[in-house]
C-alpha positions in Angstrom: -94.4 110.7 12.8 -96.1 108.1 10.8 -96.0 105.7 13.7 -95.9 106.6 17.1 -94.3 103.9 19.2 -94.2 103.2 22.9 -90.3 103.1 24.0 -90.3 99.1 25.6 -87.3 99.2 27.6 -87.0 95.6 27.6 -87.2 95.0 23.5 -84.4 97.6 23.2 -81.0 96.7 21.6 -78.8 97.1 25.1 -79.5 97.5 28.9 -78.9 93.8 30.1 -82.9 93.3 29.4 -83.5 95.3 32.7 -85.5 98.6 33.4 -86.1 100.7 35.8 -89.5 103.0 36.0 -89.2 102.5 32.3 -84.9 103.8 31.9 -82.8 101.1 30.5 -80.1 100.7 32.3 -77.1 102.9 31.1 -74.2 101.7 32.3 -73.0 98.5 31.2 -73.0 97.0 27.7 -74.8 93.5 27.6 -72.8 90.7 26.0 -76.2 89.1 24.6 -76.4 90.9 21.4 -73.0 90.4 20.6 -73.4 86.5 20.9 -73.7 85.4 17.6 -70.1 87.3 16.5 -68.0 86.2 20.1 -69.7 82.4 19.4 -68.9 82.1 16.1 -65.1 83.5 16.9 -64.3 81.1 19.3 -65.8 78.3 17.6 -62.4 77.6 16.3 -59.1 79.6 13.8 -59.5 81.0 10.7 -57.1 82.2 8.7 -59.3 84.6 6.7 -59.8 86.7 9.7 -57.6 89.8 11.1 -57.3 87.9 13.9 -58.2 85.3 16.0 -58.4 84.7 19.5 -56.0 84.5 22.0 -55.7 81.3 24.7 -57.5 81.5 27.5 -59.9 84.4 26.2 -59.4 87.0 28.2 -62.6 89.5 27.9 -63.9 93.2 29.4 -66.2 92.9 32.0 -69.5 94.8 30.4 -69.0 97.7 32.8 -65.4 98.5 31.5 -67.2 101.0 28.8 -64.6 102.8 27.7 -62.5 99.6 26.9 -65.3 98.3 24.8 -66.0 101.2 22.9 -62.2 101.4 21.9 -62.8 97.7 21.1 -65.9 98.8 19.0 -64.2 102.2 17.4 -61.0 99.4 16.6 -63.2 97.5 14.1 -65.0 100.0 12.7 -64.0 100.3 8.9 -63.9 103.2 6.8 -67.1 102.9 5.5 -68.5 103.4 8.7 -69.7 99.4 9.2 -68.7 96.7 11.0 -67.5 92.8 10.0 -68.8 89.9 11.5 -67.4 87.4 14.0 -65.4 89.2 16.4 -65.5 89.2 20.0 -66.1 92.8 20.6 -65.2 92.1 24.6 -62.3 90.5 24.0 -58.8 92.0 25.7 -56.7 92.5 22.6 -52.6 92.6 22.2 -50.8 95.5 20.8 -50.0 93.1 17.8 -53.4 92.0 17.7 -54.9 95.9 17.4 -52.5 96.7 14.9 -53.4 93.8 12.5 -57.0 95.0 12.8 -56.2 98.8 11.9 -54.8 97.7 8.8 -57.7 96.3 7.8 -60.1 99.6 8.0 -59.8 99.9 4.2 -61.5 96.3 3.9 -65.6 96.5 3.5 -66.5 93.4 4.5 -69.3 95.4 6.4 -72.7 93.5 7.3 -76.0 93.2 9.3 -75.4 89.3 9.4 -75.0 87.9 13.3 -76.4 91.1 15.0 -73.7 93.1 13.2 -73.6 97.1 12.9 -77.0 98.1 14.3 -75.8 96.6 17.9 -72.5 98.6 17.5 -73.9 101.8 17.0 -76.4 100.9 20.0 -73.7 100.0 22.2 -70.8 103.1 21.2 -74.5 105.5 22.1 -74.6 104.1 25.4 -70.8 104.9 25.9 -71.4 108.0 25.1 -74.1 109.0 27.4 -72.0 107.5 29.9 -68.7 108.6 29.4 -69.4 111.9 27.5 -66.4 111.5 25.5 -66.9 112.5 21.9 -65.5 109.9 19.6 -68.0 107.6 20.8 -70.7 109.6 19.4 -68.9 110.5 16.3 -68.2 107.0 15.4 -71.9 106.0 16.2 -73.3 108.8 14.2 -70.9 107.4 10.8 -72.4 104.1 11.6 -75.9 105.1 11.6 -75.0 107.1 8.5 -73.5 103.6 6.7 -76.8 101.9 8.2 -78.7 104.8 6.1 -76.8 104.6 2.8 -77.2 100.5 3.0 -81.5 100.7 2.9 -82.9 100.1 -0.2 -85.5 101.8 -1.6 -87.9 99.6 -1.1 -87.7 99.8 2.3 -84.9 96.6 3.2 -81.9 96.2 4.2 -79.0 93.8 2.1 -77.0 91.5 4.8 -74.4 92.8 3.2 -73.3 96.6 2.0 -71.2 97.3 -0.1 -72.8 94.2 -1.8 -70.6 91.3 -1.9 -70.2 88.9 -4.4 -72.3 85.8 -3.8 -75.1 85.1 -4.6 -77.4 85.8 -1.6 -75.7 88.8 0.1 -77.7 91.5 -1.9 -80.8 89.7 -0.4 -83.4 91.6 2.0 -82.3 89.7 4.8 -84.6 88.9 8.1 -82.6 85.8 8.9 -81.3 85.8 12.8 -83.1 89.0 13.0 -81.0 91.6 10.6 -84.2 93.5 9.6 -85.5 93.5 12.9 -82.5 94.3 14.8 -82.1 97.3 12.8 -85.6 98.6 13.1 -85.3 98.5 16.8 -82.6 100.4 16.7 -84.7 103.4 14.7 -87.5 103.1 16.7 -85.8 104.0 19.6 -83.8 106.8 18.5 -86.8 108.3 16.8 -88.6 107.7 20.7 -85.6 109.7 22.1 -84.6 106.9 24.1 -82.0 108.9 26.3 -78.7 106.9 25.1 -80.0 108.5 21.6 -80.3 112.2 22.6 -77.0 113.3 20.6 -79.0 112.9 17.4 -79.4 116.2 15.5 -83.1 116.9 14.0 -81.6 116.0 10.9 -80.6 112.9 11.7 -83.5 112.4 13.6 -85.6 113.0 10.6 -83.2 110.0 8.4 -83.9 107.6 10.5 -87.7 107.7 11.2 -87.9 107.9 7.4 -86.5 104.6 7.4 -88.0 103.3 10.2 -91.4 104.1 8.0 -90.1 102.7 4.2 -88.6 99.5 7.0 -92.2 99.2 8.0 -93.3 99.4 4.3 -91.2 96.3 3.3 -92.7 94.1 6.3 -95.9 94.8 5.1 -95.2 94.4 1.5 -93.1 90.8 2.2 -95.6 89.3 4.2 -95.9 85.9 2.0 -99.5 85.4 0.5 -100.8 81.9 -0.4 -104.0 81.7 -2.3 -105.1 85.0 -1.5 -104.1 84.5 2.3 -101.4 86.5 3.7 -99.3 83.8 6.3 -95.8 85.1 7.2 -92.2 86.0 6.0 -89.2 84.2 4.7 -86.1 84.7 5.8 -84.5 86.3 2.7 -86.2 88.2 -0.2 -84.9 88.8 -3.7 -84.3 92.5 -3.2 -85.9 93.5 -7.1 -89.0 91.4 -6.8 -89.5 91.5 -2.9 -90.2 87.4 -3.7 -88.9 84.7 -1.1 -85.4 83.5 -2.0 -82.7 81.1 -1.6 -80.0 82.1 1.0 -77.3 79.3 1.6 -77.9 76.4 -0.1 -79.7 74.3 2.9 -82.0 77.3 3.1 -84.8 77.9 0.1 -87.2 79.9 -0.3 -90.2 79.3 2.4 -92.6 80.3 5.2 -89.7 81.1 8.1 -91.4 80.7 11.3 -88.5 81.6 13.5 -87.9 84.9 12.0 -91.5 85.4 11.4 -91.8 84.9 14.8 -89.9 87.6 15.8 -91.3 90.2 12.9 -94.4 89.9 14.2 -93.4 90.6 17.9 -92.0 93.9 17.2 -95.5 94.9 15.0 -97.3 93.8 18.1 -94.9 96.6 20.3 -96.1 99.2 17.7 -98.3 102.4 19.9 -101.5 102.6 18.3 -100.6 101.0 14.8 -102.7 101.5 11.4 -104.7 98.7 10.1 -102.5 97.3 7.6 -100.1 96.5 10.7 -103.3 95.1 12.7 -103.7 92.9 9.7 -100.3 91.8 9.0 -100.5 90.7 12.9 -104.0 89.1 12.7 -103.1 87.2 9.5 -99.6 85.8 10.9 -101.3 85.0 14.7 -103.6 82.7 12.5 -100.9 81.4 10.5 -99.1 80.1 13.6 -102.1 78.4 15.2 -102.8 76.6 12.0 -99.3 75.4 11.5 -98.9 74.1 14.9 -97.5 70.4 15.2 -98.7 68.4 18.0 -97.5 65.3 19.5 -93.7 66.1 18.3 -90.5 66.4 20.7 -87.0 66.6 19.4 -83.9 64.8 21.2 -80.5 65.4 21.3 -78.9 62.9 21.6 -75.0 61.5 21.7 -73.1 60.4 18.5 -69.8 59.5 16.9 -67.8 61.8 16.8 -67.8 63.0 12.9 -65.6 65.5 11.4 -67.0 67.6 8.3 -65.1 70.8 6.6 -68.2 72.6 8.2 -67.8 71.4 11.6 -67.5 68.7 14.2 -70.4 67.0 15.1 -70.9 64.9 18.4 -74.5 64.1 19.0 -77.6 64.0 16.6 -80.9 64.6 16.8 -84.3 62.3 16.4 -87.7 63.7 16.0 -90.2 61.9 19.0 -93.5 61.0 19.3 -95.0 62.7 22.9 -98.3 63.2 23.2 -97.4 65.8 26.2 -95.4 67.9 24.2 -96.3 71.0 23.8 -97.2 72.4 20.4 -93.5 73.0 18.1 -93.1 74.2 14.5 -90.6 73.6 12.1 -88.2 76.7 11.0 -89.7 76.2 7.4 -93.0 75.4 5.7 -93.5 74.8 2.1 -94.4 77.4 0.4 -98.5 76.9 -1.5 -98.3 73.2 0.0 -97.5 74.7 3.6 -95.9 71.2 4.0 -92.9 70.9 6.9 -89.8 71.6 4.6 -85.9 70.4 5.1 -83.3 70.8 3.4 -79.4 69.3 2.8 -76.2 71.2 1.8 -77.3 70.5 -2.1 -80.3 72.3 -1.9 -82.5 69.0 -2.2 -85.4 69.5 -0.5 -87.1 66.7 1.7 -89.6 66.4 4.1 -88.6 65.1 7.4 -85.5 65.8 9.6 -84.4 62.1 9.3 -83.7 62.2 5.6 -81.4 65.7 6.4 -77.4 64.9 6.9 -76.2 64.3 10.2 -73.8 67.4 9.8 -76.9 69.7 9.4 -79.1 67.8 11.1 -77.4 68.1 14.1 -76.1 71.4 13.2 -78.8 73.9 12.6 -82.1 74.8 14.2 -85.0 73.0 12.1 -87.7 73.1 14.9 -88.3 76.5 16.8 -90.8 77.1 19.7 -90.5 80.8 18.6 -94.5 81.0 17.4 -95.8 80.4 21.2 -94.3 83.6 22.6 -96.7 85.1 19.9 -99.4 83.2 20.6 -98.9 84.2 24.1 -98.9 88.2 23.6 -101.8 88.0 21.0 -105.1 87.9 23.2 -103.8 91.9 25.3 -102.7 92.9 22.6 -105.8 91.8 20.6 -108.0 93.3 23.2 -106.2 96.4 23.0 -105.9 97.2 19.2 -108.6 94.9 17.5 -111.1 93.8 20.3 -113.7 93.1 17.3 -111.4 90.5 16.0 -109.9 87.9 17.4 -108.4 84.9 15.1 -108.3 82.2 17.9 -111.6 82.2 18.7 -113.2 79.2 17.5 -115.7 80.8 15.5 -115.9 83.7 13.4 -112.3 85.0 13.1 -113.1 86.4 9.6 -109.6 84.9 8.7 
C-alpha cells in the first residue's frame, strides 16, 4: 500500500462517533451524515423532487437497519448513485415508493450534501449486521459508480454523469465531497470490519484511488508567491486551478474545507514528506490568517421573503477583545484579504456590504482552523519533531 493508515474509529463515516477498544459500533446507522440531505428536504416542497415529505415526518429509528437500507436500496438509481436531498430515515407511503422507483432511470447522481459515499457506508454496515445480500450488492454497484466518477487526476466531480451547469464537472471539496469519499477508501482499504465483503479486486480499486485522491490534495494545495497555503473549495477539473462554484462563491483560500483536508492528512499512519509538508504549510497558513478581536451576532430581523429563502434574523460582525481567534470561510487569493461575496458574483470585503439574504444565510466565518491548530503540536511531535511552524522562531516556513 502506498499509505498505510491507522483505522480512527471516530473519523469513520458511521458508528454514532462512538468506539469501543477501537470497533465502531455496528449496529445502528447514525443520522449525522445524512444531515445535510434530511435538512435540506424539510426545509420546505419542491416540485422538482420525486417526492416530498409527508406531515408530521414520521422517521426510522437508526436501529431499524433493515428499513433503512430498503430506504437506501429505494433511491438508488441505475447508475449505481444516489440524488441529493432526501430523508433517507424517513417512513415512506406505498404511493410515495412507487413515485421514487420510477425515477431509477434519472441520473441525477452526486457527491454534493454527503451524498453516495455515506450510502454505500451505511448499506455495508447493514450488511454485516443483517447478512442479507442485497445490501452488499447494492453497496458494491455504488462503490463501483464512486470508481467510474474519479478523474484521472485524482478528483472527484460533485456531480457524475456530469450535469449541465457550469460548476458541477468541478473537483469539489465544498461540505466535504472529497473528503467524505476518501474516508470512505481508507477504511475499506484498512479492512474496517463493516468492509470485509470486499473481494481483493475491489480492494485493490479502491486503494488505487485512495492513492491518485491523495495525489490531487497534494497537487491543489493553493500556492501564493512560492508559498503553499491551503485549498479552495472547487477546482477547474483540466487545470486543477481554484474555481467559481455558485455565484456567491469564487475562487479563494477556503478555510472551512481546508480545515477539514488537512485533518484527515494529519490521521494519515506514518505519512511521506510531501503529506508532512502539505500539513506544515497549511498549520502555518491558519495561524497567520487568524483574526483577533472579532465576534459575530445573530441577531433578530424582519421577517424577509426571497425566492432563495426566508430570512428572520441577521447577522453583525463585533468588536470583542475576548473572542477567541475566528477566520473567515474565504481569503483572497495573492492579497490573502478576508473575501465576501453577493448572489452577482461582486466581490467585497466585509460581511456588512453582503445582502441580508446571504448574509444571514450562509456560513462566512468558521472556527474550523482551531481544531487544527489544536491537533498540530502531537501530531508534530510525532511525524516532524524537527519542525514545528508555531514556534516563534525558526519554523523554516
Amino acid at each position: 500500500m502506498k499509505y498505510s493508515i491507522a483505522l480512527f474509529a471516530v473519523f469513520s463515516l458511521f458508528g454514532a462517533g462512538q468506539a469501543v477498544n477501537g470497533q465502531t459500533s455496528l449496529d445502528r446507522i447514525d443520522p449525522r451524515p445524512f444531515g445535510d440531505n434530511s435538512g435540506h428536504w424539510y426545509m420546505g416542497k419542491d416540485d422538482k423532487r420525486m417526492i416530498n415529505p409527508m406531515p408530521g415526518k414520521p422517521q426510522y429509528q437508526p436501529n431499524q437497519l433493515a428499513e433503512i437500507g430498503d430506504n437506501i436500496i429505494l433511491f438508488q438509481k441505475d447508475n449505481g448513485g444516489w440524488p441529493k436531498n432526501y430523508d433517507f430515515f424517513a417512513i415512506l407511503t406505498d404511493a410515495q415508493k412507487d413515485s421514487v422507483s420510477r425515477k431509477h432511470n434519472e441520473l441525477n447522481t452526486t457527491f454534493d450534501n454527503g451524498t453516495t459515499y455515506t450510502h454505500i457506508a451505511a448499506l455495508s454496515i447493514i450488511y454485516k449486521a443483517t447478512h442479507v445480500e442485497k445490501y452488499r450488492d447494492a453497496a458494491i454497484k455504488g462503490l463501483h459508480f464512486l470508481l467510474k466518477a474519479q478523474y484521472d487526476n485524482g478528483g472527484w466531480p460533485q456531480y457524475y454523469p456530469i450535469e449541465k451547469n457550469n460548476y458541477s464537472s468541478e473537483i469539489t471539496f465544498n461540505d466535504g465531497a472529497f473528503n467524505g469519499i476518501m474516508v470512505l477508501l481508507r477504511d475499506m482499504i484498512n479492512k474496517a470490519p463493516q468492509y470485509d465483503y470486499l473481494d481483493a479486486s475491489d480492494r485493490l480499486k479502491a486503494e488505487q484511488a485512495y492513492n491518485k485522491g491523495i495525489d490531487c490534495i497534494i497537487k491543489t494545495q493553493i500556492n501564493d508567491a512560492g508559498v503553499p497555503t491551503a485549498w479552495c473549495q472547487q477546482y477547474d477539473e483540466r487545470t486543477l486551478q481554484p474555481a467559481w462554484a455558485r455565484k456567491f462563491e469564487p475562487p479563494s483560500i477556503s478555510n472551512g474545507e481546508s480545515a477539514d483536508v488537512v485533518l484527515f492528512l494529519m490521521n494519515i499512519d506514518h505519512p511521506e514528506q510531501r503529506v508532512i509538508d502539505a500539513v506544515q504549510y497549511a498549520v502555518k497558513w491558519f495561524q497567520d490568517s487568524k483574526i483577533y478581536n472579532t465576534r459575530v451576532d445573530v441577531i433578530p430581523a424582519p421577517r424577509m421573503e426571497t425566492p432563495f429563502r426566508t430570512s428572520t434574523t441577521d447577522r453583525v460582525v463585533v468588536r470583542d477583545t475576548t473572542a477567541a481567534p475566528i477566520w473567515t470561510r474565504y481569503y483572497e487569493l495573492k492579497t490573502h484579504k478576508p473575501l465576501f461575496c453577493n448572489r452577482d458574483s461582486k466581490v467585497v470585503y466585509s460581511l456588512a456590504e453582503v445582502d441580508r439574504e446571504r448574509r444571514d444565510g450562509y456560513a462566512w466565518y468558521t472556527y474550523a482552523p482551531q481544531k487544527v491548530l489544536n491537533k498540530y503540536h502531537d501530531w508534530q511531535k510525532k511525524w516532524s519533531p524537527g519542525k514545528d511552524v508555531l514556534a516563534k522562531i525558526g519554523s523554516g516556513y
